[in-house]
Every structure is written in C-alpha cells, then in structure tokens.
C-alpha positions in Angstrom: 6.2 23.0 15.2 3.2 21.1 16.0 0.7 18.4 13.5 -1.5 19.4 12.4 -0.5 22.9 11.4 -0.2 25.3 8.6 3.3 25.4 9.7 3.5 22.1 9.1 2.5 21.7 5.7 4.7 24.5 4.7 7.7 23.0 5.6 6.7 19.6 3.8 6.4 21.7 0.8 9.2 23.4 1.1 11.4 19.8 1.7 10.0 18.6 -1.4 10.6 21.6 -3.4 14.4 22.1 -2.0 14.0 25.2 -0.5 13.9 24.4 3.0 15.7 26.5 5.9 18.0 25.1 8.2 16.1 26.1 10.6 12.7 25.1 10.1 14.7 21.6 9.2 15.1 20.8 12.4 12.0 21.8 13.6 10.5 19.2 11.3 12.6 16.6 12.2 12.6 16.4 15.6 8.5 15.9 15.2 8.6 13.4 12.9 10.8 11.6 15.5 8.3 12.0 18.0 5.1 12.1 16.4 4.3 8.8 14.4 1.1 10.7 13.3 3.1 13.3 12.0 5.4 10.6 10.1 2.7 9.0 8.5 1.3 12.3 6.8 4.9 13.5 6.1 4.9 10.0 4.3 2.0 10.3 2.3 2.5 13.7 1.2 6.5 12.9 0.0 5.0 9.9 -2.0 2.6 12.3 -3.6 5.2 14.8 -4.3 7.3 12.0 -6.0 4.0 10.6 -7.7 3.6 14.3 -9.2 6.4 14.8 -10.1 7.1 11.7 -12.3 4.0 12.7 -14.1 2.2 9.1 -13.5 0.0 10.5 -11.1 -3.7 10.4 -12.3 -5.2 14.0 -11.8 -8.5 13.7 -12.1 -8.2 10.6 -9.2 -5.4 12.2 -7.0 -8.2 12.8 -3.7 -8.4 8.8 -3.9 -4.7 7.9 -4.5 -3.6 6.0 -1.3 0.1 5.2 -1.3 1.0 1.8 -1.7 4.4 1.6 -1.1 5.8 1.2 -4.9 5.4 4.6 -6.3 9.2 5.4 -5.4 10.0 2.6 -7.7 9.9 3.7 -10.8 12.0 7.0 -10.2 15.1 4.4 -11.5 16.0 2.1 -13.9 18.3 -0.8 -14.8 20.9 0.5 -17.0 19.1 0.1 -20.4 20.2 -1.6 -23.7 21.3 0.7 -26.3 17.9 0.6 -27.7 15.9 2.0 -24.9 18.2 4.5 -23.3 15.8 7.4 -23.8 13.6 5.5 -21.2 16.0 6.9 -18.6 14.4 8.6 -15.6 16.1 9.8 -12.4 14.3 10.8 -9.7 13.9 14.7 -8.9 16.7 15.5 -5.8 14.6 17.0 -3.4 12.1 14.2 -3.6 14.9 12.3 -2.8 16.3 13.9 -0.1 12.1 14.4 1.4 11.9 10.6 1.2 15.6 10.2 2.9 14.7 12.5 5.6 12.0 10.4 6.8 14.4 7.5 7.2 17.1 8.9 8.6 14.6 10.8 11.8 13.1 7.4 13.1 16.9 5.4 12.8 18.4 2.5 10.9 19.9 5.2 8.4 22.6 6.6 10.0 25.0 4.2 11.8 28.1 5.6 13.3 27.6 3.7 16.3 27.5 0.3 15.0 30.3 1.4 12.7 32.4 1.9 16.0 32.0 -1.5 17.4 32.5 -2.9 14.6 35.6 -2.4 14.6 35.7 -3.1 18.4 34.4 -6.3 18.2 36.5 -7.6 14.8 39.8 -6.0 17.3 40.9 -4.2 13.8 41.1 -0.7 12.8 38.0 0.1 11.2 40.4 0.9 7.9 41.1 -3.2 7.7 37.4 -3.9 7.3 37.3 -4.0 3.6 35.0 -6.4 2.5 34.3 -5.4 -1.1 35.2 -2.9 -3.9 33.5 -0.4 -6.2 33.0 -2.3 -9.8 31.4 -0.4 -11.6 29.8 2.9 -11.8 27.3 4.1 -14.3 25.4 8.2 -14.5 25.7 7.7 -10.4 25.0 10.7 -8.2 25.4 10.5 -4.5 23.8 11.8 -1.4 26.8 13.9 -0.6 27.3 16.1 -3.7 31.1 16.3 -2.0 31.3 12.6 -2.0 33.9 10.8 -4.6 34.0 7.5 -5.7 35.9 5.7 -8.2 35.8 2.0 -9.5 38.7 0.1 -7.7 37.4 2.2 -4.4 37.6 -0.2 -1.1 33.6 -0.9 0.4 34.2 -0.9 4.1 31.7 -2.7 7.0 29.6 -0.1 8.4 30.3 2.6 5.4 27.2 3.6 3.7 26.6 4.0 0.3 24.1 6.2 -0.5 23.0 6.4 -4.6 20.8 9.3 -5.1 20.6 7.7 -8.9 22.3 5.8 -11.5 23.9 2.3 -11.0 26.8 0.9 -8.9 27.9 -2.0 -8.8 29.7 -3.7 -5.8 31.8 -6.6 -6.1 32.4 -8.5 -2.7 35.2 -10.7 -1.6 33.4 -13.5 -1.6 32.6 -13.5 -5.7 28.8 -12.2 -4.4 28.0 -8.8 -6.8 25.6 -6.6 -5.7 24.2 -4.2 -8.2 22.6 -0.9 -6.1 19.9 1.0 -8.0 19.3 4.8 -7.1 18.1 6.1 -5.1 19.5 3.5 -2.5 21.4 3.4 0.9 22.7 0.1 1.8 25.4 -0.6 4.4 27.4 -3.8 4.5 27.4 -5.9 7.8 29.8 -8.3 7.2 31.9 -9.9 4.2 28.8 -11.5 3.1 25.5 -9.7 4.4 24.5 -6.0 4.0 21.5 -4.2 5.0 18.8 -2.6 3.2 17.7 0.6 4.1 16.1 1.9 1.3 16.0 0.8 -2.2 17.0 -1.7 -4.8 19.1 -4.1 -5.2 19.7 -7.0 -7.6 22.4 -9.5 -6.3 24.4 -12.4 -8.1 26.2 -14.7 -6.0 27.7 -17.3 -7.7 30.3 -18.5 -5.9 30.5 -21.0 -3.0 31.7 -18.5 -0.9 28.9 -16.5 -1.7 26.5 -19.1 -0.3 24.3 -17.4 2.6 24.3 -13.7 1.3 22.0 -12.1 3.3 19.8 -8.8 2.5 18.7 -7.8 5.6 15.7 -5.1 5.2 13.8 -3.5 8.5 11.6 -6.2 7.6 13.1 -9.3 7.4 16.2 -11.1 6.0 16.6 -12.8 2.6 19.5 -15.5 2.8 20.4 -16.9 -0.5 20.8 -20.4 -1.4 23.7 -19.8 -4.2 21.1 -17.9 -6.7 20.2 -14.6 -8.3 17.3 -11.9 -6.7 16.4 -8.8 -6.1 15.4 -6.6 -2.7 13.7 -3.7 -2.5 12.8 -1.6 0.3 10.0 1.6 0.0 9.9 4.4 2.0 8.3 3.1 5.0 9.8 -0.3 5.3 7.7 -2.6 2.8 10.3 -5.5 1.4 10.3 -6.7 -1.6 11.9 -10.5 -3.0 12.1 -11.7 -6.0 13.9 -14.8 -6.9 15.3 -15.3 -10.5 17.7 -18.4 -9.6 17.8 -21.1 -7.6 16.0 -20.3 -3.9 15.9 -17.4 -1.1 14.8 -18.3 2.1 13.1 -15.3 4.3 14.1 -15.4 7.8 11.4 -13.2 9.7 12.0 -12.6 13.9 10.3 -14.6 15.9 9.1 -17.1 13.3 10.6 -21.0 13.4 10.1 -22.1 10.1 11.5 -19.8 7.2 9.4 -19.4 3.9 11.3 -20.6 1.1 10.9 -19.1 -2.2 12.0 -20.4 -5.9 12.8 -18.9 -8.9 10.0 -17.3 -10.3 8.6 -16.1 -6.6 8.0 -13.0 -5.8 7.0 -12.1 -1.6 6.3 -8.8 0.1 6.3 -8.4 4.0 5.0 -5.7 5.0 6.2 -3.4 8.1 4.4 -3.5 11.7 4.3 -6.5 14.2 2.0 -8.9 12.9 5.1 -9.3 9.7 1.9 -9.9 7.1 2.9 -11.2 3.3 1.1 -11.2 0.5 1.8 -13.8 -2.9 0.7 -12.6 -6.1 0.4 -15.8 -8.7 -0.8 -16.4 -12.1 -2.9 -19.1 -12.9 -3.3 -22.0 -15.3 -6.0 -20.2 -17.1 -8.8 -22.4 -16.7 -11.9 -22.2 -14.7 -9.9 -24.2 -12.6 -8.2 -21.6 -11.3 -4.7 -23.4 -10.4 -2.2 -21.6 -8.7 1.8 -22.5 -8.5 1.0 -22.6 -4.6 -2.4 -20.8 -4.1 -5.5 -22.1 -3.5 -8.3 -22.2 -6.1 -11.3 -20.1 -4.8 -13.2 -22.1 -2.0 -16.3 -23.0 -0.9 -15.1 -23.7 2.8 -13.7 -20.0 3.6 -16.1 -18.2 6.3 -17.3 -15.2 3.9 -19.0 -17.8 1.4 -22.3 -16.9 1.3 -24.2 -20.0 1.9 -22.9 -19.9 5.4 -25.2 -16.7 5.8 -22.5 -14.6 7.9 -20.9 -12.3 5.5 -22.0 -9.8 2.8 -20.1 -7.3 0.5 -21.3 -4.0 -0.6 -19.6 -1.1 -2.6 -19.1 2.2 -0.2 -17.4 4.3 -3.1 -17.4 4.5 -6.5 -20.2 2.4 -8.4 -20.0 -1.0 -10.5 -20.4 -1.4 -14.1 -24.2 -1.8 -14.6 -24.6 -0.2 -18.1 -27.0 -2.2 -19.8 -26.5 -4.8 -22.4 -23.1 -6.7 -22.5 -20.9 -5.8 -20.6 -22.5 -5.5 -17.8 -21.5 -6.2 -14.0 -22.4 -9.1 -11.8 -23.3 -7.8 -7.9 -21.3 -8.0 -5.1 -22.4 -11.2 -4.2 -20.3 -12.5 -6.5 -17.5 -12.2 -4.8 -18.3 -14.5 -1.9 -20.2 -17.6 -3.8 -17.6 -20.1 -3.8 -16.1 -19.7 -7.0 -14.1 -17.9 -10.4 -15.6 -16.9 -13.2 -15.9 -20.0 -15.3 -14.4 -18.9 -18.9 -12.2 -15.3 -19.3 -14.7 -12.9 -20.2 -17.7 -13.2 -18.0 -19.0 -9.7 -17.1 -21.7 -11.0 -15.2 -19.7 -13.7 -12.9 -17.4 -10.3 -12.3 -17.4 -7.5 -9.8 -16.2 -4.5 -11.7 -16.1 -0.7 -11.1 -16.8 1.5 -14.0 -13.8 2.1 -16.8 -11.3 4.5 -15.6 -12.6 4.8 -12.1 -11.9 3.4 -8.8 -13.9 2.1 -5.6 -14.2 0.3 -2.4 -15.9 -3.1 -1.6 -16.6 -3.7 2.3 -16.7 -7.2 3.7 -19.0 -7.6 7.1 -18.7 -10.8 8.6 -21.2 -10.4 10.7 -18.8 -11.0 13.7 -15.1 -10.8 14.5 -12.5 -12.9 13.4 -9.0 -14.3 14.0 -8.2 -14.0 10.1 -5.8 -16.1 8.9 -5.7 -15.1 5.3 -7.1 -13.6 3.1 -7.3 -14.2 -0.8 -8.3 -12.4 -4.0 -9.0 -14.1 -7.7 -9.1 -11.9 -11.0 -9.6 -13.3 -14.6 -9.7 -11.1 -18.0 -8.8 -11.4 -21.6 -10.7 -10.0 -24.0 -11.8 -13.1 -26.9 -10.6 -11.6 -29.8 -8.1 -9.3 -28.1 -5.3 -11.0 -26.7 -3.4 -8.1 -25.1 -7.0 -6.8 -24.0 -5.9 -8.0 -20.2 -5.7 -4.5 -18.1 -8.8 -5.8 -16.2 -6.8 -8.9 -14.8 -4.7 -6.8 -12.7 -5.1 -6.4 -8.9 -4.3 -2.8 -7.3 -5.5 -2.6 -3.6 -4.9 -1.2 -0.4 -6.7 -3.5 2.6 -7.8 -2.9 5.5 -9.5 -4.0 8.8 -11.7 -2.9 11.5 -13.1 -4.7 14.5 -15.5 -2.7 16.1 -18.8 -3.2 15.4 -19.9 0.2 14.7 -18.5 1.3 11.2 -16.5 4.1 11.3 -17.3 7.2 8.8 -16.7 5.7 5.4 -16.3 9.1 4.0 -13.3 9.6 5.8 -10.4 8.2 4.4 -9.6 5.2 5.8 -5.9 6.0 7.4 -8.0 8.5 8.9 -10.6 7.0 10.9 -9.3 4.0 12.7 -8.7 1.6 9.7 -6.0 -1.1 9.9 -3.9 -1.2 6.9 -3.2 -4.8 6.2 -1.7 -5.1 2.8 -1.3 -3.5 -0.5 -1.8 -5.3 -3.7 -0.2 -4.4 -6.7 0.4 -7.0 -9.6 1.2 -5.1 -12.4 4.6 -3.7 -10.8 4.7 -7.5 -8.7 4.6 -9.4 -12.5 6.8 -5.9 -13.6 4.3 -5.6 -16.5 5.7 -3.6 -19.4 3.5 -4.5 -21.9 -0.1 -5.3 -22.3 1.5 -9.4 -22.6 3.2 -9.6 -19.8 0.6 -8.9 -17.9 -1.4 -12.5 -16.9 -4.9 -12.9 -17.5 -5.3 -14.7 -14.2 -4.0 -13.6 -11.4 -4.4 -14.1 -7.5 -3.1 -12.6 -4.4 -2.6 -13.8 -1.0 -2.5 -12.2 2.5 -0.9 -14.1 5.4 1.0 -13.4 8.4 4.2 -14.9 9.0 3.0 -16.7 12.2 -0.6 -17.1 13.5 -3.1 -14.3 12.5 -3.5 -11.4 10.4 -5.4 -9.6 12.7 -9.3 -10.1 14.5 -11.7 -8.1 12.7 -15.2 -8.4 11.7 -15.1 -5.7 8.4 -12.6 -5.7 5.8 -12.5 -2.5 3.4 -10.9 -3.4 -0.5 -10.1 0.4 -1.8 -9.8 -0.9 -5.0 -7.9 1.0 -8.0 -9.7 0.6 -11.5 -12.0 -1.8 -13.0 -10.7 -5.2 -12.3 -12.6 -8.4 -12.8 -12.6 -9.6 -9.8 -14.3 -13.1 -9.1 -13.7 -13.9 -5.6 -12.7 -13.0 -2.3 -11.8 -15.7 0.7 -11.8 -14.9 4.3 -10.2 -18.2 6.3 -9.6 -18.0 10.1 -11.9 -18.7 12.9 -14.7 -17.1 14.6 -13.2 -14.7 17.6 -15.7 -16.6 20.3 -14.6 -20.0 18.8 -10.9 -19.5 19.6 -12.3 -18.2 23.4 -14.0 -21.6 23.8 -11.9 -23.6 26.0 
C-alpha cells in the first residue's frame, strides 16, 4: 500500500466504518509506521470520521474544518447527575478503534517490554506489583470485548487499562484516585505515577502519600502538589492540564525551570520539539484588559504598526463590512497597540462575517525568532448579557519563513505551513452555556524554552466571527540575534 492512493483511502474508510480486513490491516499499519505523511492524513481523516459521526460537524464548512486536537473530547462524559443523564454519549467503536490504531503503529501504546523489566528491575514477580485496585466501574466497555473486570480487581505496573467508554475509577495505594474517562489507555508506572496515552483523566490525591502523583503524557509530565486536576491527551499527543486544587507543576525535557500552575489554570503543550504552550485567560473586563498572568495588549511588540514592519490582511473568507452598525474595523486593527476600549465596538474589531470562517496573515516584513505570540478578544452584547459567542477564540496557527508565500489556496498542512498552536477557548473555559463563556478572553503562545520558531509570516485560520482586537508578535529580528 502506498500514500497517496485510492487504496489508501479505502482502507481508512473501511477502519472507521469497522469493516476492515485483516489483511489490508496490516498493510495499513505498517505505512503509517513508516510514513509520517501518511500518519498525518490518516489523522485528519479519523478526526473527521469522529467529528461526523457525533453530528457536531458543521456541513456546510466541513472543506475548512482543520482538526484541532479536541474534537475526540466530547465523545465522553463525566458520569452525569440524575438530572442530565440523557446527555450521555459514547463514542462510536470503530472510531475508537481508528483513533487507537494510530497510537498503537508509532509506539508508546503497547508496552510488554517495559512490563518485563519492570519486574526485573523491582526483583519481584510481575504478579507482586500491585499498586492499585479497581473502585469503581460505571456503563464501562473495554478495548478487548473478552476482557473482564470487576471492582476489588488488582491494577498492576505495566498493565494497561484500556476504556473504550464509560467511567472507572482507580484507587491507588497511596490514597491518590484516579478517575479514567473513555475512551482512555493509561498504564501505571509506579505506585504513584501512571502514563497517559490517550485520554482523560481527572485525579484526586489527597493524601500525603499521594504527594508527587505524576501524569506523564508523550508531552510532558504533570507532578502534583497534593491537589485535584485533570489530563487529557488527543490523538496526536496534545496535553491538556487543568488545575482545580492546590498547584501542578509541568516538568517538560530539557527545560530547568518547571511552569507552575494554580487552581483555576488551565495549559496545553503541544507535540513536536520546540514543546510550545498556549494560556487561555479571561480578563477583568475593562479596557484595561488585565489578565491573571497575561499581558495587556502592547505597544512594544514588533507587529505594532507604528514600527512600519508588519501588516495583516485576510486571505479567506471576508470581514463584516455590511453597512451601518455593526460594521467591521480593518485589519489594521489588529496590530495598533491596543483592545477595544468598551465591549461592543464593531469598528475597534476584526470580525469575519456571522456564521463563517477565515484566515488573517501576518507579514513582518522579515524573519523572526518569535518568542510569543498573543491574541485579545472582547464581546458582550449591551443589553444581552449571554450575547458573548463573539468573545470566543477558535484557531489553528501557523508559520512560514520563506519569503515567498506559499499557495494560500492550498491548505495550509499542505504547502509547507508550520502548525504552531491551536486555540480553542470555549472547550479550554468548558463552556456549556452562553454564561460561562467570558466576554474577554486572551490566549498565549510560548515555547517552553527559547523560541517558537523564526518566521517572517504567520497564518490565523480562524473559525467564526470573533471580535478580535489585537494580535502581539514579541521576539527579535532574525539578523539582530546574528549580530555578534
């Protein structure tokens, strides 16, 4: 089997549908593990599938859908209140298997080896190594349909659990409970550390003993500091934390100092080398624009405008410029140093047209060693409180250094883009309803240590018609950091 190929696509389609051969399996898998091309389409096309299936994908957008990295997420569900138990949804099983698959061809999912020295290293039998037990269990379905588990069950170092849905709850010696959403596959390390494959999982840990659980995703670790948070892991390795008590610290290779996060903090780290994070806060609602740690929009970034290097532009979709109120401010908004200055101001905004998307490129006018990268949004309608939709931030970013663009019409994962981040605030704030969602928001790009990345464009493909008010560049020219 080769990519591209009709062959190809038929045996994607037939994954996701169930209905695979054996045969034509294998063949499949043994490109993806060679091809990263190949893995990257498969990808995007499961993500789809899943999308599609769920019913949340938009139809009349589905040529600009770009996955993000969340859409899995909402395939499960806390165990509801009595109340809202009808809002049940479990993911269909061939979606789940299609997205497993992917995992389990490029490593990390299937552990037999490490399960062997284990016990090796310990100098027990691998029977001895029972670190936890099986709490409780509630509608779960497993990977293995043979599989049987019971509450009172032993949880082993090295032995995998893999949830296709439902809830399970894992109890570990040292008082540390870790509640597993499906579909998940987790693996514990030691008597206080497991790793994250793929999924969701809220932990509790108490007790002193539990003091240092670790989460440790493809991405990075998250050690807690006697406290209450979830991890998530997508398909492709993005990492999710949020802290609800106390404080997480996220240990990242290769980096000295550890960013601590506090309850109420939220950080995703994104897969690849460079180990880039992005913040997502909600302000004090002022024209002010304070953040909990975020920096108010600046004058002294280097797109601002009065420096005379950068300019924005839309390449797809078009802005709101219906006449009367209502209407639009240009691109050049983005870039003059500042928010809007009350929480409906059309004009101090860059917005697409309702119920469409777009993309905003950034040229700034030479390359450069970014060092983050910020966005601000404000909305609320004035007699409308719960009129906040355009507040929210859904992006994908991405850079390019040459200084010939590439063909915009293309998408971008297809002609030499860099994906940097994705942006998604609604399911980072874990909006609900219309209230929960923050009139003013901002996001934040970093790497864990030194830059982002040297390029001279940046490309916002940009999902619906936020109000956005400003976007920072920070980072230095590329010939400044050459200057001895």
């Amino acid at each position: 089997m080769k990519f591209p190929s009709p062959e190809f696509d038929n045996a994607v389609a037939l994954l996701c549908h169930g209905t695979i051969t054996n045969e034509a399996s294998a063949e499949l898998h043994e490109l993806l593990r060679t091809d990263a091309e190949a893995r990257d389409e498969y990808l995007w096309r499961v993500e789809v599938h899943g999308e599609l299936a769920s019913g949340r994908l938009d139809f009349g957008h589905a040529s600009n859908f770009e996955p993000d990295g969340f859409g899995w997420e909402s395939t499960a569900t806390l165990v509801p209140d009595a109340s809202s138990k009808r809002r049940r949804s479990y993911p269909a099983p061939p979606v789940v298997v299609a997205m497993l698959a992917l995992v389990t061809v490029c490593g990390g999912l299937w552990m037999w080896h490490e399960s062997q020295t284990a016990s090796v290293e310990t100098g027990l039998p691998a029977k001895a190594l029972a670190v936890a037990t099986i709490a409780e269990l509630h509608d779960c379905r497993w990977m293995d349909p043979a599989a049987e588990v019971s509450s009172g069950d032993a949880v082993r170092v090295a032995q995998r659990i893999e949830l296709s849905s439902g809830i399970a709850e894992v109890l570990f010696n040292t008082g540390a409970r870790l509640k597993i959403v499906g579909p998940t596959i987790i693996e514990p390390r030691t008597d206080n550390s497991v790793f994250l494959t793929l999924g969701e999982v809220h932990l509790d840990a108490g007790t002193p003993e539990s003091k240092g659980f670790t989460v440790v995703t493809p991405t990075s670790k998250f050690v807690d500091i006697s406290t209450a948070f979830t991890a998530r892991v997508s398909p492709d390795g993005l990492s999710r934390l949020k802290v609800s008590e106390g404080e997480v610290d996220v240990v990242l290779e290769g980096v000295e100092r550890s960013p601590r996060l506090r309850a109420g903090e939220t950080l995703y780290v994104e897969p690849g080398e460079r180990q880039v994070m992005t913040r997502i806060e909600e302000g004090d609602g002022t024209d002010a624009f304070h953040f909990p740690t975020i920096q108010s929009p600046s004058h002294e970034d280097l797109a601002d405008q009065a420096l005379g290097h950068a300019s924005v532009r839309v390449v797809r979709g078009q802005l709101n410029f219906k006449p009367g109120r209502g209407t639009s401010g240009p691109p050049d908004v983005l870039i003059d140093g500042a928010g809007q200055s009350h929480q409906d101001a059309p004009g101090e905004s860059a917005f697409f047209q309702d119920h469409t998307s777009g993309g905003l490129l950034m040229d700034l006018g030479s390359v450069v060693a970014i060092s983050r990268i910020n966005s601000y949004s404000w909305h609320q309608h004035e007699t409308n409180e719960s009129h906040r939709h355009r507040a929210r931030q859904r992006f994908t970013l991405y850079g390019y250094s040459g200084d010939q663009l590439p063909d915009l019409t293309r998408p971008p994962r297809e002609s030499g883009w860099t994906r940097i981040a994705r942006v998604n605030s609604d399911r980072f704030f874990e909006v609900t309803t219309p209230l929960d969602r923050p009139a003013q928001q901002a996001s934040s790009i970093t790497a864990a240590q030194g830059e982002i990345g040297q390029f001279r464009y940046l490309l916002w493909e940009v999902s619906g018609n936020t109000f956005f008010g400003e976007l920072d560049v920070f980072g230095l020219p590329h010939a400044t950091q050459e200057t001895p």
